[in-house]
Backbone as CSV, one residue per row, in Angstrom:
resi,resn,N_x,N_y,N_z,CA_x,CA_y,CA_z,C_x,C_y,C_z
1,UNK,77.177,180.613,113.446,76.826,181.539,112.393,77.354,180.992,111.058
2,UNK,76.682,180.987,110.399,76.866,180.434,108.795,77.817,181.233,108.017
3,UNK,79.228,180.654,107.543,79.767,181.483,107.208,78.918,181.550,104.978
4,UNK,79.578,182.866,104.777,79.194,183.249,103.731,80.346,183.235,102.821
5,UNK,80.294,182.639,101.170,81.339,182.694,100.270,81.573,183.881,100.107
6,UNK,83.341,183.858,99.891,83.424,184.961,99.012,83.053,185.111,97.946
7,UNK,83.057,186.581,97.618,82.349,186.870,95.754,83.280,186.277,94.727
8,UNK,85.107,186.331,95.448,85.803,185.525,94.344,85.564,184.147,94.209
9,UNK,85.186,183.573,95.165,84.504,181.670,94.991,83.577,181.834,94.559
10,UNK,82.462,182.487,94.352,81.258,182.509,93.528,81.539,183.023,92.151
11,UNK,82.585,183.704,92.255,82.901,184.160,90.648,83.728,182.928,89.722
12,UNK,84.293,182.360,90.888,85.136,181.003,90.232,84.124,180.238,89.470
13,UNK,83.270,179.679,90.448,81.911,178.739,90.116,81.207,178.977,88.938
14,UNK,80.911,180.490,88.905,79.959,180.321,87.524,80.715,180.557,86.488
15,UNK,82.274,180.915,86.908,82.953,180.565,85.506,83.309,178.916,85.078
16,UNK,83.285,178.410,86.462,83.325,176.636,86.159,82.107,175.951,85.561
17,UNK,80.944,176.656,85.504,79.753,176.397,85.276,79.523,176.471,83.606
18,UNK,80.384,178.166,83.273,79.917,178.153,81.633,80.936,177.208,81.405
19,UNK,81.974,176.826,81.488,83.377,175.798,81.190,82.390,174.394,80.952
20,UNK,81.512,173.918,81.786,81.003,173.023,81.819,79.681,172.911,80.977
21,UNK,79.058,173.951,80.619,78.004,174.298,79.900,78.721,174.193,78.474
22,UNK,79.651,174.421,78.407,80.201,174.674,76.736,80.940,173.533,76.052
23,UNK,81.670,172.608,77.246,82.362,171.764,77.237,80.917,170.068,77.299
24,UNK,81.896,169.053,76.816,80.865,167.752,76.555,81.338,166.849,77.773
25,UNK,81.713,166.727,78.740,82.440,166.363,79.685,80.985,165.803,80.526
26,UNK,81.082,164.719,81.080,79.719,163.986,82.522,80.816,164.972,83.771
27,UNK,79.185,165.054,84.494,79.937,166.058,85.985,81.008,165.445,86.639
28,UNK,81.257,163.830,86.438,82.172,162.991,87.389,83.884,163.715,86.726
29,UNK,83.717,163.859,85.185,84.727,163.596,84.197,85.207,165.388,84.527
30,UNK,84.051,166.066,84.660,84.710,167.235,84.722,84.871,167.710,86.389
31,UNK,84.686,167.430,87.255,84.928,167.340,88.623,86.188,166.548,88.631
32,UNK,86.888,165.577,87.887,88.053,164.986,87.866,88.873,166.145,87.657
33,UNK,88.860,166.960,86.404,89.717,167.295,86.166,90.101,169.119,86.943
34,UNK,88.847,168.997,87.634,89.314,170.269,88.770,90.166,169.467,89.581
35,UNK,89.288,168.693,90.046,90.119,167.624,91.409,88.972,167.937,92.438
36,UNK,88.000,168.084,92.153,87.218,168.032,93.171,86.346,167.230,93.126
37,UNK,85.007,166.741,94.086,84.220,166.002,94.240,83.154,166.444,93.506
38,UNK,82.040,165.334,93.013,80.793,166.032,92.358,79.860,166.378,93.392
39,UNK,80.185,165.858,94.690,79.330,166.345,95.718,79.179,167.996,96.053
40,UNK,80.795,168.443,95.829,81.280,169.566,95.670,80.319,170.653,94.261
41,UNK,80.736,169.816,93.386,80.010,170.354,92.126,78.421,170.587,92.360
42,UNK,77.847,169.899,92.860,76.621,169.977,93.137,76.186,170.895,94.194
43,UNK,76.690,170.559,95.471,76.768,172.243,95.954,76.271,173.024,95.587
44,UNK,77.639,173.753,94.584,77.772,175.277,94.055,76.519,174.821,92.865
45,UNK,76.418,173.983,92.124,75.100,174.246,91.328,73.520,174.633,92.159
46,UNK,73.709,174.001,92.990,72.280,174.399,93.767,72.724,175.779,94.657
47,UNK,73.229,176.290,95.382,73.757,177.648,95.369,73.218,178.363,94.019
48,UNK,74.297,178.163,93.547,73.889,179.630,92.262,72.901,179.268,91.397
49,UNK,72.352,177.828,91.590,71.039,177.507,90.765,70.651,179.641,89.967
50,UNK,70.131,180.423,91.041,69.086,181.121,90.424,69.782,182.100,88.991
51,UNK,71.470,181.914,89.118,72.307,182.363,88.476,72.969,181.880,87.229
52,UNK,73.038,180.472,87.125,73.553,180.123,86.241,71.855,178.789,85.400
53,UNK,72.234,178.286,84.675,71.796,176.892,83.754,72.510,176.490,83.848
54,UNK,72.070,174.986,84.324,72.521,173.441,84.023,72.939,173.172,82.510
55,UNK,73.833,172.464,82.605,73.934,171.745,81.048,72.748,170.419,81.604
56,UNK,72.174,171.242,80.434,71.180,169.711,80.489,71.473,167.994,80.362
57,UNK,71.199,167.291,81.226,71.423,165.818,81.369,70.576,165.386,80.100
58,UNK,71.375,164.691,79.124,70.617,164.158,77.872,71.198,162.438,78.013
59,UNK,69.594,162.002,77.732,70.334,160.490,77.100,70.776,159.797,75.707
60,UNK,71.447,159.434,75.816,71.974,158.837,74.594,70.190,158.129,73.893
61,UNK,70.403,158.697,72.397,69.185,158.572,71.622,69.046,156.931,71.019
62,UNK,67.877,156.461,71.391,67.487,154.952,71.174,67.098,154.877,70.142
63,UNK,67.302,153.575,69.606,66.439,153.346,68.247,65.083,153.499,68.233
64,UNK,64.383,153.541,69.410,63.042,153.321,69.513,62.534,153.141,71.349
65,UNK,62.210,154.314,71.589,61.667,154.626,73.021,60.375,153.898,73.285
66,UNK,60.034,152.805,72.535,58.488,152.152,72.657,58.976,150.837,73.102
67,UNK,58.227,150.544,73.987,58.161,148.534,73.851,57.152,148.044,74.036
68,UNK,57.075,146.841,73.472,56.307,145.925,72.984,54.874,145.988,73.778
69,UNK,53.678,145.840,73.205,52.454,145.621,74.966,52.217,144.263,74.463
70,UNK,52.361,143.559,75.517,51.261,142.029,75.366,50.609,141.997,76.154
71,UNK,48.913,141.575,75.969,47.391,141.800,76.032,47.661,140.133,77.231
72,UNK,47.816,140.673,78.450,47.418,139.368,79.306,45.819,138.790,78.959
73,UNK,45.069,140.010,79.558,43.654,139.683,79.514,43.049,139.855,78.568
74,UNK,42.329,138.916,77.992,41.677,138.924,76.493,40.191,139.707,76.654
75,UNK,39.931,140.122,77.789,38.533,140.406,78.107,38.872,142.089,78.257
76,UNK,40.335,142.942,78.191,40.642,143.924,78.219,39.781,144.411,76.846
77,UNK,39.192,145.943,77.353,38.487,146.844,76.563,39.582,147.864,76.449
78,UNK,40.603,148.022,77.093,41.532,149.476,76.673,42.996,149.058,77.106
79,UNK,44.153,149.964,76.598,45.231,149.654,77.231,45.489,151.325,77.830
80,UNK,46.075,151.418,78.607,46.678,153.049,78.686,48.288,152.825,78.472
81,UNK,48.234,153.904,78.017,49.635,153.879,77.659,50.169,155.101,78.280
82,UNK,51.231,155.269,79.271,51.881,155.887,80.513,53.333,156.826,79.230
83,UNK,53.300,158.040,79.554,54.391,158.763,79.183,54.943,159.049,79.946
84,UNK,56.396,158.935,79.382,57.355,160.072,80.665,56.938,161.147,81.371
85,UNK,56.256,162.234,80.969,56.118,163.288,81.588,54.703,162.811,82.500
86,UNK,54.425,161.663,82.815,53.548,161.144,83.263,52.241,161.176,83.259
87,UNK,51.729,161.654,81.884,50.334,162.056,80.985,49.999,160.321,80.692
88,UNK,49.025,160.241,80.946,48.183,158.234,80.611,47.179,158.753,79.758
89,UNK,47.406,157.859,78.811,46.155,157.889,77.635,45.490,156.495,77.124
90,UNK,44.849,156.396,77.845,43.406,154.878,77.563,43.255,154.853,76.197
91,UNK,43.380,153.535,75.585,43.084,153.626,73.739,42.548,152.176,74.047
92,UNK,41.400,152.582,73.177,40.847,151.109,72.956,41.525,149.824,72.679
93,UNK,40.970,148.767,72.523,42.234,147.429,72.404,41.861,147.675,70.355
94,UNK,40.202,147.482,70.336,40.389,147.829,68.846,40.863,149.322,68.337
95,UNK,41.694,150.022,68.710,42.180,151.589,68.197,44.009,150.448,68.061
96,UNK,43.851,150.026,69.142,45.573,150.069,68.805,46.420,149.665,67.383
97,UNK,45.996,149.272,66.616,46.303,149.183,65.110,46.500,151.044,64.334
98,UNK,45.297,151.449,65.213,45.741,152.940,64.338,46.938,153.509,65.279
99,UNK,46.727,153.206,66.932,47.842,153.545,67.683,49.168,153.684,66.800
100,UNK,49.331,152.239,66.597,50.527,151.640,66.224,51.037,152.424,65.154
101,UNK,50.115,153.277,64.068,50.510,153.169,62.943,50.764,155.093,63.110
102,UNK,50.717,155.802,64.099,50.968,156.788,64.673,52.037,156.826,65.277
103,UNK,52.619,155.904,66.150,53.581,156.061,67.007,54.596,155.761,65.375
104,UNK,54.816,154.974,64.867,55.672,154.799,63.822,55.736,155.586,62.866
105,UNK,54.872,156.540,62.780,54.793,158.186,61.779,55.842,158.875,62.531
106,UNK,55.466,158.799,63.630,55.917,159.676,64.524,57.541,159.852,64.772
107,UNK,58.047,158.281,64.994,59.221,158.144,65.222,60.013,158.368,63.746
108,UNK,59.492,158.768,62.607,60.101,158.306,61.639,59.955,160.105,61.018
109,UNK,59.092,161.177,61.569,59.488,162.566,61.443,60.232,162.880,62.553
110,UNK,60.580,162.348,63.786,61.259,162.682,64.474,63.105,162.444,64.686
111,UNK,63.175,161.654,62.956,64.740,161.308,63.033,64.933,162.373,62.097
């Protein structure tokens, strides 16, 4: 039979949770300083998932999230270009000059 937490260990958790939500600490750095494991930490986050928010995992901001395309095939009519959220958008080989001159608008209202 599966045992069940107490309400005072679940009350601990989501107070370790806003501590960690408020605080700038990586889960390893703040699981150090309980003394517990992040395996541990992870756990109780998926547990009370429906109860608490994650501090969101952010990456450190790049100069520039684009790289370079070089055109193997000269007989190419389009390139697609693949986003993170995994949306592909086909642009002509002759568009990519206006491409180009979009993505660099772009990055330059977005600082």
């Amino acid at each position: 039979m599966p045992r069940t937490p107490s309400q005072a260990k679940l009350e601990l958790w989501k107070d370790r949770f806003e501590q960690f939500k408020q605080g700038h600490q990586t889960v390893q750095q703040f699981c150090q300083s309980l003394g517990c494991t992040s395996a541990t930490f992870h756990y109780w986050q998926r547990k009370l998932e429906p109860t608490i928010q994650p501090k969101p995992q952010t990456a450190p901001v790049k100069a520039s999230a684009f790289v370079p395309v070089v055109l193997r095939d000269v007989n190419t009519r389009s390139v697609t270009v693949r986003v993170n959220d995994g949306t592909r958008i086909a642009v002509p080989v002759d568009a990519l000059s206006a491409l180009e001159a979009v993505l660099q608008h772009s990055q330059r209202v977005a600082r």
